[in-house]
TIBATOR-936732 format. One line per 2 residues: number of its first residue (from 1); for each residue x, y, z of N, C-alpha, C, O. Coordinates in steps of 0.1 Angstrom, whole numbers, always signed. Layout:
N
NUM> X,Y,Z,X,Y,Z,X,Y,Z,X,Y,Z ~ ... $
END
This chain:
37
1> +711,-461,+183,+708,-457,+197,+695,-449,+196,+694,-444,+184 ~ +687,-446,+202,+677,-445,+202,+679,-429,+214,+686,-431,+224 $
3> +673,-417,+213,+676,-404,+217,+663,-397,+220,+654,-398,+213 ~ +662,-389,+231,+652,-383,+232,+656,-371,+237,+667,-371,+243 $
5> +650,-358,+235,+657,-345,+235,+640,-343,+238,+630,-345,+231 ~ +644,-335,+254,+629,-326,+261,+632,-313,+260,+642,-307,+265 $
7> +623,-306,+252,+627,-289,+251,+611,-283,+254,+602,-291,+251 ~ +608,-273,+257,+596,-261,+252,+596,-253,+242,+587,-245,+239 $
9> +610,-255,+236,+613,-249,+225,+614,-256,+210,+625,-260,+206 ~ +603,-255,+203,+603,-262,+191,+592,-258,+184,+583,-250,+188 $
11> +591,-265,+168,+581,-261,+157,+568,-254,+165,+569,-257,+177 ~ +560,-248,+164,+563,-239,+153,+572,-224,+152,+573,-216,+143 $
13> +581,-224,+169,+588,-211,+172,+602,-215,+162,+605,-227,+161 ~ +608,-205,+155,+623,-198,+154,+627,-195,+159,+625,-183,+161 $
15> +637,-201,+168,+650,-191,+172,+659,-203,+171,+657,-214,+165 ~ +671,-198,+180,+683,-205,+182,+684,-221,+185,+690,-231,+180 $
17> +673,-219,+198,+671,-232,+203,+667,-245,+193,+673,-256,+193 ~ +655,-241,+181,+650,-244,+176,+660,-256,+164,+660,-268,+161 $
19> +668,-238,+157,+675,-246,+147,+685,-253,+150,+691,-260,+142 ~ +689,-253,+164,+703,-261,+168,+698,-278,+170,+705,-287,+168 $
21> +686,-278,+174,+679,-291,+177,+676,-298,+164,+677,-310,+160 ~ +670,-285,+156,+665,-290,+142,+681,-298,+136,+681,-310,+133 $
23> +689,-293,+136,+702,-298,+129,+708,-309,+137,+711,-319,+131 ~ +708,-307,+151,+713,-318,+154,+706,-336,+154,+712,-347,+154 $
25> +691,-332,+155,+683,-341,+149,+689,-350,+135,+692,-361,+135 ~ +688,-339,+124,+689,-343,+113,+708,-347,+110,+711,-350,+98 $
27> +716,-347,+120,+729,-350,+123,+731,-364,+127,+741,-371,+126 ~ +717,-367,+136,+724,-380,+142,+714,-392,+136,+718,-403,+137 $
29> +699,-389,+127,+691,-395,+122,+703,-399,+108,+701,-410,+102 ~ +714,-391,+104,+722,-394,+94,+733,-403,+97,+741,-407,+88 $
31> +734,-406,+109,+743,-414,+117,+737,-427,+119,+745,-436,+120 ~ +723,-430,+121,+716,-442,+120,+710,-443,+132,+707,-453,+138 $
33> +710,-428,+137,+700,-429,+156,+687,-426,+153,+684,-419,+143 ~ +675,-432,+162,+662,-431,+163,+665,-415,+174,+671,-414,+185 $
35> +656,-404,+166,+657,-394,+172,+641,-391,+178,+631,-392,+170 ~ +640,-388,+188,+625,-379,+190,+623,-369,+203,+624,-371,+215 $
37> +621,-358,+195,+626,-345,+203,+602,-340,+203,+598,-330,+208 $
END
């Protein structure tokens, strides 16, 4: 499946928003989804 996630929040800020996307990216790219955030 193929996924797009629209945020204002991403590299190069830290916070919550951030790492929750960062992980769930790397959650569903391990699942075999085309991610791009």
């Amino acid at each position: 499946m193929r996924i797009l996630i629209v945020s204002d929040a991403w590299h190069p800020q830290i916070n919550g928003v951030v790492r929750t996307f960062t992980a769930l990216e790397r959650e569903l790219r391990a699942l075999g989804h085309t991610v791009r955030i």
